[in-house]
C-alpha positions in Angstrom: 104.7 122.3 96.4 103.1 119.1 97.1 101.7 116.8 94.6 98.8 115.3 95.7 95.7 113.7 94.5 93.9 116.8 93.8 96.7 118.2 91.6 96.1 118.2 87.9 98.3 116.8 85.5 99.5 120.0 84.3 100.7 121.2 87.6 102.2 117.9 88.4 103.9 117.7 85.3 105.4 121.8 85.7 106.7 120.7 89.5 108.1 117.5 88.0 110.1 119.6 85.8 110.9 121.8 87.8 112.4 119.7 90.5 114.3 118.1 87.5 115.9 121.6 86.8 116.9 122.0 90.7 118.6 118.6 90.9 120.2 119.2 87.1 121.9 122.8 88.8 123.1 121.0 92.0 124.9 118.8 89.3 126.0 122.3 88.0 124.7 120.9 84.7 123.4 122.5 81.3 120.8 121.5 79.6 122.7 120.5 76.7 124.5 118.4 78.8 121.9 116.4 79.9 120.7 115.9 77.0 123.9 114.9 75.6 124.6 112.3 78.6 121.4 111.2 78.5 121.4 110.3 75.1 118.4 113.0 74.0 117.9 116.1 72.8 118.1 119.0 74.3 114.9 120.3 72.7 113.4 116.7 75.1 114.6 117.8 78.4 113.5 121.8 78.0 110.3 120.0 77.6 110.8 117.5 80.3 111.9 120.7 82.2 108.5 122.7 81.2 106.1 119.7 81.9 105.1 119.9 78.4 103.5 116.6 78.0 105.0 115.7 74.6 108.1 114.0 76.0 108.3 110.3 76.0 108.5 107.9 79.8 112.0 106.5 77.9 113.2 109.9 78.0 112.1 111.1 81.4 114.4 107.4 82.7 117.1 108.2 81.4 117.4 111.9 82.6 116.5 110.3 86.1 119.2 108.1 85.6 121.9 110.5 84.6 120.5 112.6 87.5 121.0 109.5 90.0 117.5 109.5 90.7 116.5 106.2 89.2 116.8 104.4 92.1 114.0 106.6 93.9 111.3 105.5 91.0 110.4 102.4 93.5 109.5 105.2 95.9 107.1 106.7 93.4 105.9 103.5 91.8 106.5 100.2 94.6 106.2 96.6 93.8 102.9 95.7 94.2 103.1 92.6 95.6 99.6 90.5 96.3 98.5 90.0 100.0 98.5 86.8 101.9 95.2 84.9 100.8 95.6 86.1 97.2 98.9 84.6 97.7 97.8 81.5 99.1 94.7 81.8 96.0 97.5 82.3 93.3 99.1 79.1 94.4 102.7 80.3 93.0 101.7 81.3 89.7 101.1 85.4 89.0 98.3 86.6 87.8 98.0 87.4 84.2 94.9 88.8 83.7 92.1 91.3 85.5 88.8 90.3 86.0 87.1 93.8 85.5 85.6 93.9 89.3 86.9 94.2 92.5 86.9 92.1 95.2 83.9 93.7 96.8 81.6 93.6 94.0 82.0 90.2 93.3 81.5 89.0 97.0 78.1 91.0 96.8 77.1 90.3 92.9 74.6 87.5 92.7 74.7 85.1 89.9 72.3 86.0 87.0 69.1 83.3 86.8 66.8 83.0 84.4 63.4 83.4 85.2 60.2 82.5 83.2 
C-alpha cells in the first residue's frame, strides 16, 4: 500500500508498522528482541508494530536504527535547504523565525492606512 496524501493517519500509522514487522522478520528477529536492542520495551514496539499512536518519535529512531533504516529517514524527511534569492536575502545567517505568511500573500498584501 501506498501512503499518500489522502491516507489518514491511522492507516499510515498501521502500514508504518507493518512494514516495521516485515523488515524486523527479514532480520529473523522477535519482538522482544527489538525491544531489548533497541533499548525499549517490548510492550513499545507491539505498539510501534500496531500503529497505535501512543508510542514516542525517540522510540520509533531507535527501532529504525536497530533495523538499519536510520539512514533512509532523509528520504522521508530531506534537508530543506532555502532557494537561491532567499539565499542571497539571508545573507549567511539562517532563519530563526516564521513570519506567519507566505511569500505570495505578502507580495499581494497592501500596507494598512489610516483613513479619516
Amino acid at each position: 500500500m501506498k501512503i499518500g496524501s489522502e491516507t489518514s493517519d491511522s492507516t499510515a500509522l498501521r502500514e508504518l508498522g507493518a512494514r516495521i514487522a516485515a523488515v524486523r522478520l527479514t532480520f529473523n528477529l522477535t519482538q522482544a528482541q527489538l525491544a531489548e536492542q533497541a533499548g525499549i520495551s517490548k510492550r513499545t514496539v507491539e505498539r510501534l508494530e500496531s500503529g497505535a499512536v501512543a508510542t514516542q518519535l525517540s522510540a520509533f529512531l531507535r527501532v529504525l536504527r536497530v533495523l538499519r533504516l536510520q539512514d533512509r529517514i532523509e528520504l522521508l524527511v530531506p534537508e530543506s535547504t532555502p532557494g537561491p534569492v532567499a539565499q542571497l536575502q539571508l545573507k549567511g545567517r539562517t532563519r530563526k523565525r516564521a513570519s506567519g505568511q507566505t511569500q505570495e500573500q505578502t507580495a499581494t498584501t497592501k500596507k494598512w492606512a489610516w483613513e479619516p
